[in-house]
C-alpha positions as CSV (number, residue, x, y, z in Angstrom):
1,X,-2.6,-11.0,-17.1
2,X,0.3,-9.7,-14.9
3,X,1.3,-9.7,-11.4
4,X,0.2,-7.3,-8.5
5,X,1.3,-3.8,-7.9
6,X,-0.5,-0.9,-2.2
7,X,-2.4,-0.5,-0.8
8,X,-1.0,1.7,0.6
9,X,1.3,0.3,-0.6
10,X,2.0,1.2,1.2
11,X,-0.1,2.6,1.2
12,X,-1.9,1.5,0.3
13,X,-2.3,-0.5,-0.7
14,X,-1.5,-2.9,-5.1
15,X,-3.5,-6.2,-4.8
16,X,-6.8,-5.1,-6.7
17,X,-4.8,-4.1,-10.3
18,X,-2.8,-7.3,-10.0
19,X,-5.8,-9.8,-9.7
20,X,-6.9,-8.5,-13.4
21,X,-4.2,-7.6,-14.9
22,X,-5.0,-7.6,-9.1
23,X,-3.5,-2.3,-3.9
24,X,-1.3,-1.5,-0.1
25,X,-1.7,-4.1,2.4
26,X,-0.6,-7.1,6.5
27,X,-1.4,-10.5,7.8
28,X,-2.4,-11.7,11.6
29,X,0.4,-11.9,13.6
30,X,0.4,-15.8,13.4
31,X,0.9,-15.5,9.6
32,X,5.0,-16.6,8.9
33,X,5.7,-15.4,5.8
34,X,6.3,-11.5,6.7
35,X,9.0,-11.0,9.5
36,X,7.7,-10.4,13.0
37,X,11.2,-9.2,14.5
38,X,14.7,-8.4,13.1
39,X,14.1,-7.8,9.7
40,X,17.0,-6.3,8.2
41,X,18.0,-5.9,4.4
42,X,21.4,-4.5,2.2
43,X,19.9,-4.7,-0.9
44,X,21.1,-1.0,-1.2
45,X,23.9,0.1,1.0
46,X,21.6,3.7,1.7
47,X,19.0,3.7,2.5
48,X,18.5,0.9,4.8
49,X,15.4,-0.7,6.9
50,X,15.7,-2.5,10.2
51,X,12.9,-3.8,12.7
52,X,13.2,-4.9,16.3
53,X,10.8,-7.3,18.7
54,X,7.2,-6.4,18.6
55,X,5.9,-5.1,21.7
56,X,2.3,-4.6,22.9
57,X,0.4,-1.4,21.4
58,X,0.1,1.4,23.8
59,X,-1.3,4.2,21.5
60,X,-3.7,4.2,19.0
61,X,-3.5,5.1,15.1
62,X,-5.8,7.7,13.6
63,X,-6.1,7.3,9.8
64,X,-4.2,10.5,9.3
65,X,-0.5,8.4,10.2
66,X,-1.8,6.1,7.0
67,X,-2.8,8.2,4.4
68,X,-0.7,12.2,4.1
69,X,-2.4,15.3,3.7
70,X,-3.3,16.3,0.1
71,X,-0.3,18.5,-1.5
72,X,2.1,16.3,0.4
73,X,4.6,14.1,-2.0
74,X,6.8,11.2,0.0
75,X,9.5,9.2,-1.5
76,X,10.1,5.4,-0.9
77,X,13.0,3.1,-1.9
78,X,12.4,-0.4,-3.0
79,X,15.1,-2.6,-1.2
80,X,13.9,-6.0,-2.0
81,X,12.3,-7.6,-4.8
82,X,12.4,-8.2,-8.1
83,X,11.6,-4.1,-9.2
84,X,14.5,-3.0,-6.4
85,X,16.4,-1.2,-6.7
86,X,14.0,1.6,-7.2
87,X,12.4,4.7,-6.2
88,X,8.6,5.2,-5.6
89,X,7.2,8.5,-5.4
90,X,3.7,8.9,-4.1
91,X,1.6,12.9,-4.3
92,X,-1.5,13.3,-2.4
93,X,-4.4,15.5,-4.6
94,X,-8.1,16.3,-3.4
95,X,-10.7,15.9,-6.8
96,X,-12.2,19.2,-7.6
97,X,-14.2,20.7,-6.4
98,X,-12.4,21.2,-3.2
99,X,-14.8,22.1,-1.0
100,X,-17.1,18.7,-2.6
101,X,-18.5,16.7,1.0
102,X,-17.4,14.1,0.9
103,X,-13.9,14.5,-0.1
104,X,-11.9,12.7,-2.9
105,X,-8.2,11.9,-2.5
106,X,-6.2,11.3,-5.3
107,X,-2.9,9.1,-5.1
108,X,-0.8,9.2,-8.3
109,X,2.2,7.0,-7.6
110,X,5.2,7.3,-10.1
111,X,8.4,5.1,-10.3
112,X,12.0,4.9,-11.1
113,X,14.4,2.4,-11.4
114,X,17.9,2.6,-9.8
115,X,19.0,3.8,-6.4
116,X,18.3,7.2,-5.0
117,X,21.8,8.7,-6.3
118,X,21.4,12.1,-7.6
119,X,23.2,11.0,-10.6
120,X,20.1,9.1,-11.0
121,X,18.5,10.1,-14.5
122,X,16.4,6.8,-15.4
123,X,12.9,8.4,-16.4
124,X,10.2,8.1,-14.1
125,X,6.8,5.7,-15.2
126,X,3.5,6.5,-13.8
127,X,2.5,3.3,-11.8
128,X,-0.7,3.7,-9.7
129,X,-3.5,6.2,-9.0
130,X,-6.1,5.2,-6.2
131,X,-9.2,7.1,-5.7
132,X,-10.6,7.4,-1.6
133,X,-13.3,8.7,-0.2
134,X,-12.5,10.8,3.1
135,X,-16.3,9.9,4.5
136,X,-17.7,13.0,7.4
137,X,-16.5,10.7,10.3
138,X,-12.5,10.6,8.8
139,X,-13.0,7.1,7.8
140,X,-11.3,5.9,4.7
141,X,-13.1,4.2,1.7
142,X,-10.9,2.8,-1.4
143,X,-13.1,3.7,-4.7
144,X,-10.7,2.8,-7.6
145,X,-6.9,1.7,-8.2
146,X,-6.3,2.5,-12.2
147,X,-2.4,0.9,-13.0
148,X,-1.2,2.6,-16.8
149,X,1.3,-0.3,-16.5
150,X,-1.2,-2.9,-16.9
151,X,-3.6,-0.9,-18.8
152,X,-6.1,-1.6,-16.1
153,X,-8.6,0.0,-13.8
154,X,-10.1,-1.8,-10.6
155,X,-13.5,-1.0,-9.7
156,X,-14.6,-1.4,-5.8
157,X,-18.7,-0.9,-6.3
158,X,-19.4,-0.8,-3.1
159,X,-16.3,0.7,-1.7
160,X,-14.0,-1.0,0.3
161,X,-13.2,0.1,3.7
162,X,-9.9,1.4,4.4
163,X,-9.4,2.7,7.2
164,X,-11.0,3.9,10.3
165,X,-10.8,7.3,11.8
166,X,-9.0,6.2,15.2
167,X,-7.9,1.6,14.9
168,X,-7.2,1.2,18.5
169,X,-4.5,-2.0,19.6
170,X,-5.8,-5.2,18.7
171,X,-8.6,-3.4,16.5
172,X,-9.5,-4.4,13.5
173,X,-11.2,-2.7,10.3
174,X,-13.0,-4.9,8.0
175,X,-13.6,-3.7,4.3
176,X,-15.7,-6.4,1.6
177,X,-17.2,-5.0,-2.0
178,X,-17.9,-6.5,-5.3
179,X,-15.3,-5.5,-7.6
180,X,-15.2,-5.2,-11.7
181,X,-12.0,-4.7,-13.3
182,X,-11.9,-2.6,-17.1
183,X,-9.0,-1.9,-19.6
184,X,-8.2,1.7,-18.6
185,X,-7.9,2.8,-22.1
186,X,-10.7,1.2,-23.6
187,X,-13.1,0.6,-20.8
188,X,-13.7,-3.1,-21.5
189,X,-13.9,-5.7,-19.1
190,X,-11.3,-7.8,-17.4
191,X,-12.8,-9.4,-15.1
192,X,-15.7,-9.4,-11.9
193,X,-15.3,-10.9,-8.4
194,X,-15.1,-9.7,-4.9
195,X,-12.6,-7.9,-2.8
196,X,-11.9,-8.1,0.9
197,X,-9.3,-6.2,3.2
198,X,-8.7,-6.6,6.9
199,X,-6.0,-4.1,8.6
200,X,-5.1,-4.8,12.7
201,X,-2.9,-3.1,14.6
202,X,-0.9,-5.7,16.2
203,X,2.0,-4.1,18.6
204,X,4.7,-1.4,18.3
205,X,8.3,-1.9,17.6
206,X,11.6,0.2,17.4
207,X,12.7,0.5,13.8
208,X,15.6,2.0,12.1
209,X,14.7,4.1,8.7
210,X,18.0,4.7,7.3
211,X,20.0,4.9,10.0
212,X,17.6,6.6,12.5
213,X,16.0,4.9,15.5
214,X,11.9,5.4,15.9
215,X,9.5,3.7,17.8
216,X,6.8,2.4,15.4
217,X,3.1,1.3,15.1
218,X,2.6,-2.0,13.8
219,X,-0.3,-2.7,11.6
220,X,-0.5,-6.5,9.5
221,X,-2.7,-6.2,6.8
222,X,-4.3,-8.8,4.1
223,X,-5.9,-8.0,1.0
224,X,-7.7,-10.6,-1.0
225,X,-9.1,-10.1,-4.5
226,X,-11.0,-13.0,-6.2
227,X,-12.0,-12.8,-10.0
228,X,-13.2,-15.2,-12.4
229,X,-10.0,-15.3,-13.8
230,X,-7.7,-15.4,-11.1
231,X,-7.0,-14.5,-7.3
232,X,-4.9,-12.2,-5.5
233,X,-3.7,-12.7,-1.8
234,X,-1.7,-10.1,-0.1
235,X,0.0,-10.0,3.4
236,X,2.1,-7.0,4.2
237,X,3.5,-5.7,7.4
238,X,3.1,-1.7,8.0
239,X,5.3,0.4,10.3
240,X,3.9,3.5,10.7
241,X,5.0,6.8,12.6
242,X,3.3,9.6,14.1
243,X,4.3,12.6,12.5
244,X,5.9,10.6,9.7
245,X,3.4,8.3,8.5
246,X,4.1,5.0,7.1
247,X,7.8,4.4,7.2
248,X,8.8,1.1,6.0
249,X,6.5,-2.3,4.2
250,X,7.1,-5.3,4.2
251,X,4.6,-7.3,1.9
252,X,4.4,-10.7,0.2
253,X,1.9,-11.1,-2.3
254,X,0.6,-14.1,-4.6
255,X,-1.1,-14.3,-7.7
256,X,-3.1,-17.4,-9.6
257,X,-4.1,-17.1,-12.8
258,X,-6.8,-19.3,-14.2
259,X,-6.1,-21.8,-11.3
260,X,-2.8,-23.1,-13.1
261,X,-0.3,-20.5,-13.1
262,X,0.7,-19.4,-9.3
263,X,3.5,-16.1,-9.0
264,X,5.2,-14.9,-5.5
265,X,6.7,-11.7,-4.9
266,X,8.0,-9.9,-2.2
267,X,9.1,-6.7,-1.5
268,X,10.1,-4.3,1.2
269,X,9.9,-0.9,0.9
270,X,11.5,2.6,3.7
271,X,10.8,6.2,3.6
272,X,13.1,8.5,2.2
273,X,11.4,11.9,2.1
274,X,8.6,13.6,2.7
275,X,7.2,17.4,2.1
276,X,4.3,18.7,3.9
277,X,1.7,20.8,1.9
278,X,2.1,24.0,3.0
C-alpha cells in the first residue's frame, strides 16, 4: 500500500489509485489547509506559480477549460513536494472507435524527475492513465484511473461524475460510485469501498504562471475514497484559464492505511506548455 497519485490532477484528478495502493482534485472555501490568496513558491527558480486575492466569479466554466481536446499534450512542473522537482506530461487520446457515442477519453500521464532544463535527460516513467466518458450532454464521467507505479487499477462501477458541461459560480457538481480496486497486472483484488467527488467554483483570481499575469477561474475540489483497507481524502485548489485550461494546482492529500498508519503530502503544480491537436 502506497500513497496517492489527479484528478485532474490536475486534472484530474490521483486520489482513487492512492486509497489501494488511492485521482485530480479542491476543498470549500472555508477549508485552511490549501492557500486562498498569495500563494507563491521558489522551489524552482523557472518556472514559478503565484496567486492573488480571490474575487467573486463572474463567468462560468464549461468542462472544455478542465479536460483538453484529444491529440492535445500539456506539460506541468512539480514545484512543491516531495516528487518536485519534476516534470509531468499529460496526452489526451479518444478509445477507438472514434466515432463510438458515447466517447472515451484517454489520459496517459508520464513523469520525469528534475527541472525542465533541456539538458534534462532523466527517463520519463509512465504514472497514470484515466479513462472518461464524454456523455451526449458534454458532461464528464471518471470510468477508471490504472497507476503502473503502483501496479494498480481503480474501478468506479457506477462512474463518478466529473464534470458538468457548463459549473456556473457558486455551482457545485456532485459525483458518488462504488469503487473496486485490482492489481493491474494480475487483475486481483485490492480492495472495495466507495468513492465521492465534489468540485465548486468558488471565485476568480489574478495569477502569475511563470512570469505572466492571467486572470483565473477558481475551482476547490475534494475527493474522498474509502476502502476496506484504507481512506483517501483530497483537497486541491484548481486555477483554470479560458483558452489555456488548467494552469496551476495546489492539492493536499491524506492517506490512512488500515486505521494506524496516516501520510500527508502536498504538492503544487503550473503549466508549462501546451500543443493543440491540429
Amino acid at each position: 500500500m502506497r500513497s496517492p497519485r489527479r484528478v485532474c490532477r490536475l486534472w484530474l484528478f490521483r486520489m482513487a489509485a492512492a486509497a489501494a495502493a488511492a485521482p485530480f482534485v479542491v476543498a470549500c472555501s472555508s477549508q485552511p489547509e490549501v492557500a486562498i490568496s498569495g500563494t507563491e513558491t521558489h522551489a524552482l527558480e523557472n518556472p514559478s506559480f503565484r496567486a492573488f486575492s480571490l474575487e467573486p466569479a463572474k463567468a462560468s466554466v464549461p468542462a472544455s477549460m478542465l479536460m483538453r481536446d484529444a491529440g492535445s499534450i500539456a506539460r506541468y512542473a512539480i514545484l512543491t513536494g516531495d516528487r518536485s522537482p519534476a516534470i509531468v506530461e499529460q496526452r489526451v487520446d479518444v478509445a477507438a472507435p472514434r466515432d463510438e457515442k458515447p466517447t472515451t477519453l484517454v489520459v496517459h500521464e508520464r513523469r520525469r524527475r528534475g527541472s525542465p532544463s533541456a539538458t534534462n535527460t532523466a527517463p520519463w516513467q509512465d504514472s497514470e492513465r484515466l479513462s472518461l466518458r464524454r456523455e451526449s450532454d458534454g458532461t464528464l464521467t471518471l470510468l477508471e484511473v490504472a497507476t503502473p507505479e503502483e501496479d494498480s487499477r481503480s474501478l468506479f462501477v457506477e462512474g463518478l461524475r466529473f464534470a458538468a458541461p457548463l459549473l456556473r459560480p457558486n455551482e457545485t457538481v456532485v459525483g458518488n460510485s462504488p469503487m473496486r480496486v485490482v492489481r493491474l497486472k494480475s487483475g486481483s483484488a485490492r480492495g472495495d469501498g466507495t468513492a465521492s467527488r465534489t468540485l465548486q467554483l468558488v471565485g476568480e483570481a489574478m495569477v502569475e504562471v511563470c512570469g505572466e499575469r492571467l486572470r483565473a477561474s477558481v475551482l476547490d475540489l475534494v475527493f474522498d475514497v474509502q476502502l476496506d483497507v484504507a481512506t483517501a481524502h483530497v483537497e486541491a485548489r484548481i486555477y483554470a484559464v479560458e483558452g489555456r485550461g488548467i494552469v496551476a494546482e495546489e492539492r493536499v492529500e491524506k492517506v490512512t492505511i488500515l486505521g494506524i498508519f496516516p501520510r500527508t503530502r502536498r504538492e503544487t503544480v503550473v503549466l508549462l506548455s501546451e500543443d493543440h491537436a491540429p
